[in-house]
N, C-alpha and C positions, 0 to 999 in steps of 0.2 A: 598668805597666799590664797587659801580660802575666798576670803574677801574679796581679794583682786579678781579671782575669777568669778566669784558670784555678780562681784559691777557688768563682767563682760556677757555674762550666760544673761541678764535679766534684758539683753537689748535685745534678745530673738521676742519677747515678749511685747515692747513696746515700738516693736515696728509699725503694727497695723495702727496706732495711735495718731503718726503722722505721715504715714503713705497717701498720696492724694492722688485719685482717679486721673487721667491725663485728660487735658482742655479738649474742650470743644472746639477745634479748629480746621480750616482747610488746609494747614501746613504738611508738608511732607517729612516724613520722620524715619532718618537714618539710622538703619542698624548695622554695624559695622557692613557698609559697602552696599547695601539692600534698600532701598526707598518702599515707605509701605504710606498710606492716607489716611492718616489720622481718622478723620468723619466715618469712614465707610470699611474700612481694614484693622480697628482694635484688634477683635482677637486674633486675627493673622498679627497684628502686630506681639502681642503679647507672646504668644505661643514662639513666635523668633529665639523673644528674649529668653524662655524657659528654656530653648532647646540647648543656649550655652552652657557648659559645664560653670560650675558654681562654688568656688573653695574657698572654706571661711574660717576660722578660727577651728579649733580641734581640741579637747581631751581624752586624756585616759588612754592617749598611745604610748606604745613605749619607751621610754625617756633615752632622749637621741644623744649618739656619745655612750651610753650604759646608762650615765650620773646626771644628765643634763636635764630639763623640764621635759614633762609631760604634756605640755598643752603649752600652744603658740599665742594666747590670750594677750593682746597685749605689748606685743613684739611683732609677731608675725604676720602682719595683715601686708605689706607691700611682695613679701615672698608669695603668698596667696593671688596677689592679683597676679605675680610673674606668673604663676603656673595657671592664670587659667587663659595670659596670654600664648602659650608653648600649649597647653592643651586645646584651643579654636585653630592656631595654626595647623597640630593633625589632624583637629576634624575637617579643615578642607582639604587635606593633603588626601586621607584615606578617604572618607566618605563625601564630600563636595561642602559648599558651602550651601547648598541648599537641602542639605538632608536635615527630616526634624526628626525632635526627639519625640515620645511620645508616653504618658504616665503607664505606667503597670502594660507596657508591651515589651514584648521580645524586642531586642537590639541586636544589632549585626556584630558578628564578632567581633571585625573591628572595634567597634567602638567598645566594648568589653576590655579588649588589648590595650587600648590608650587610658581610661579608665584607669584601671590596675597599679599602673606605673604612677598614678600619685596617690595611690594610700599610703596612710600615715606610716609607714611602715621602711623602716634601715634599706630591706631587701626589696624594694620599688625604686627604681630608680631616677624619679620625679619627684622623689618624696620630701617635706619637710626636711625629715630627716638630711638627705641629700644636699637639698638647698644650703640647708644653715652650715652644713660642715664644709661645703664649697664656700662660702661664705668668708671662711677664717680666711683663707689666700685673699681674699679680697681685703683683711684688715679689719673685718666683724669679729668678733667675738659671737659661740653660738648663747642666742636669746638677748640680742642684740637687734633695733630696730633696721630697715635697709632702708638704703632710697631708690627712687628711680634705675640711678646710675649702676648701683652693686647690684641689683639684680638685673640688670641687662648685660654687665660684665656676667655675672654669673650663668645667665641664659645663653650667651656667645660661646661657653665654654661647651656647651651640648649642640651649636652647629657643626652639619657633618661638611667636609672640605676635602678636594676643593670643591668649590658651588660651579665655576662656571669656565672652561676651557676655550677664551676666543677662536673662535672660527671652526668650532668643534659644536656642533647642536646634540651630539649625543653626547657630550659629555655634561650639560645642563643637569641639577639637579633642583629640586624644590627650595626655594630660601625663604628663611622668614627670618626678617631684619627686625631690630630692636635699636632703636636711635633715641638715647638719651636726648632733651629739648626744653631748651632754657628761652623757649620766645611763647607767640599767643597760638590759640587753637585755629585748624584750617579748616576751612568754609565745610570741605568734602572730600572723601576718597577712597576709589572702591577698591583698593585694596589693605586696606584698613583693617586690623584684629584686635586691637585693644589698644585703649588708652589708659595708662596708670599717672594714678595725680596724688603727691602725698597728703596735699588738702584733706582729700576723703580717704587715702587710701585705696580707690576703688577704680573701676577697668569698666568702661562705659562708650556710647553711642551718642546720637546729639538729636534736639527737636528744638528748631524756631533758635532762639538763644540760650536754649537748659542744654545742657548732657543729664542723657539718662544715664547710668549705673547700676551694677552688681556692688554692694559690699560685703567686704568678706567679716565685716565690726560683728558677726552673730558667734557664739560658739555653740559649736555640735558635739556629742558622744562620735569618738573612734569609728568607725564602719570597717569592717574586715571582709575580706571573701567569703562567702560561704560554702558550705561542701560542695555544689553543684559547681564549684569553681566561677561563679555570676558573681556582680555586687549590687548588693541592695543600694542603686543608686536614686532615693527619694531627697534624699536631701544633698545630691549634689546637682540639682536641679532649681532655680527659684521660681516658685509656685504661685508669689505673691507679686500685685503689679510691685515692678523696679523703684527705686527712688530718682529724684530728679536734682540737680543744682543747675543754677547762673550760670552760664560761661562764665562773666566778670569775677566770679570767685574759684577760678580755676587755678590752682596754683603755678606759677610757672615753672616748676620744676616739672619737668615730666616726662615720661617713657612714650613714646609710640611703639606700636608695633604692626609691620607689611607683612604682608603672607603671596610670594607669587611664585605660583604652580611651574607655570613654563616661564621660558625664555623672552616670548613675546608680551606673557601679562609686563614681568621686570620691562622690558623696553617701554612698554604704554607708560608703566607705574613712570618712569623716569622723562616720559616727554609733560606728562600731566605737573608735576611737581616742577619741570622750568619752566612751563606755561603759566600755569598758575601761582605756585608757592614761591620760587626764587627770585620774582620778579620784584618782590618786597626789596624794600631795603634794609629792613632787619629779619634777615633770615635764621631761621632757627636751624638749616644744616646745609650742607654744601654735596653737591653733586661733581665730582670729577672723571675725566677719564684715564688717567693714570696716577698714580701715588706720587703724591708732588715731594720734589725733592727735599726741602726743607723740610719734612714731616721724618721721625723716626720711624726705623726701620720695620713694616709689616713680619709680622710674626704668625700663622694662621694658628688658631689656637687647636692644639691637640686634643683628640677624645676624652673623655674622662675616663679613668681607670677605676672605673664602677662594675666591679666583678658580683654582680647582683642578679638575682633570678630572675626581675623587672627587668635590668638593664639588658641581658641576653634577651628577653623574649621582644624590646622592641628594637634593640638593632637588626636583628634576623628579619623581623616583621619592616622596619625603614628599607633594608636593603633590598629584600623579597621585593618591595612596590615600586622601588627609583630605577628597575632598571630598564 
């Protein structure tokens, strides 16, 4: 086991090895929903990508289950990218999508709150921990690799419901959609929060024909709260320019994930996508307006009975801001 983890710890080290500076180009370079110019907006660009939350492999937490691993090395990297697609969703939710982050400053509570709920820890209720043992209903075994799929069933399982009461505009609530996607990547779209690809593992943006990416392939020491109740949140930050892949080696397996606030982003999101996207002939997902009959029966899935002191402090905190 030793071993195993030493191969995964030695890859924080040979990052900078083959990180390469981004082109010199006049292309426009997407970050999840954001256009920034390459030529004349690097460090705007760059500073974007740091401001995303960053979840990578982990040790030296408390072994999930009591008996189960300590460290996700290995296993855990497609659970990683879910949680830092469900973590960009509440950064827009509570603080926008254009709030940055910023090195060794004071952070708004919120973002503190949201934080919280995915350290490594049983009682967070984003945590490792949490994922892998939701996981088992899905037919995982905990330390068990996931795909796209199981961790977007498992992310559905933490949507609050119902999302949206026709002909009711208060009863709209924030949705962040997760759609599993067995076709090729699309041009654009600005309601875009992450894309997970089991190729790399990894939850990225796009420039020219590359996706840039966060990978979660590094592993870090545990991070805990400190007295001050704060987290030393430096390494859950990437500090380092991104990595880049091909589209063309994008696997097609893959997760999307929407993030829309109101009622009228969802109606945009859903004329852009027949405009643009379904007009393919091989579409990678279908737009309807009612549950077609031949489809079994809608089920909304129930809260999770996560009686956790994470899990209390952000339903309190979801419900305090949707109403």
């Amino acid at each position: 086991m030793e071993r195993v983890l030493s191969k995964y710890e030695n890859q924080i080290t040979i990052f900078a090895d083959y990180l390469e500076e981004f082109p010199d180009t006049d292309e426009l370079v997407w970050i999840l929903g954001k256009q920034h110019l390459l030529k004349t907006e690097k460090s705007k660009l760059l500073s974007d990508i740091s401001a995303r939350l960053w979840f990578t492999y982990r040790r030296k937490f408390s072994p999930i289950g009591g008996t189960g691993p300590s460290s996700d090395a290995g296993w855990g990297c497609m659970l990683r990218c879910g949680q830092m697609m469900l973590a960009q969703a509440l950064i827009c939710r509570h603080l926008g999508r254009d709030w940055k982050w910023e090195k060794q400053k004071e952070q708004p509570k919120e973002y503190q709150q949201i934080l919280q709920c995915f350290l490594d820890r049983k009682d967070c209720c984003y945590s490792i921990h949490q994922m892998a043992q939701m996981g088992v209903g899905e037919g995982k075994s905990i330390g068990e690799w996931f795909g796209p799929n199981t961790v977007a069933q498992v992310l559905k399982k933490w949507q609050p419901t119902p999302v949206f009461f026709p002909g009711k505009s208060h009863g709209w609530r924030s949705l962040a959609g997760y759609i599993p996607w067995d076709c090729k990547e699309s041009e654009q779209d600005t309601s875009c929060i992450c894309i997970s690809d089991p190729s790399k593992d990894s939850s990225g943006a796009r420039v020219g024909d590359e996706l840039i990416f966060l990978d979660p392939h590094t592993t870090q020491t545990f991070v805990d709260t400190e007295e001050t109740g704060t987290v030393d949140d430096q390494t859950f930050h990437c500090l380092q320019p991104p990595q880049r892949m091909n589209i063309l080696n994008l696997d097609p397996s893959v997760a999307l994930g929407f993030f829309c606030k109101e009622e009228k982003d969802f109606d945009n999101w859903c004329s852009l996508v027949q405009k643009e996207i379904l007009k393919e002939n091989l579409r990678m997902f279908e737009l309807v307006q009612k549950h077609p009959s031949h489809w079994p029966p809608f089920v909304p899935p129930a809260k999770p009975e996560v009686t956790t002191t994470g899990a209390g402090r952000l339903y309190h905190f979801l419900d305090s801001t949707c109403k």
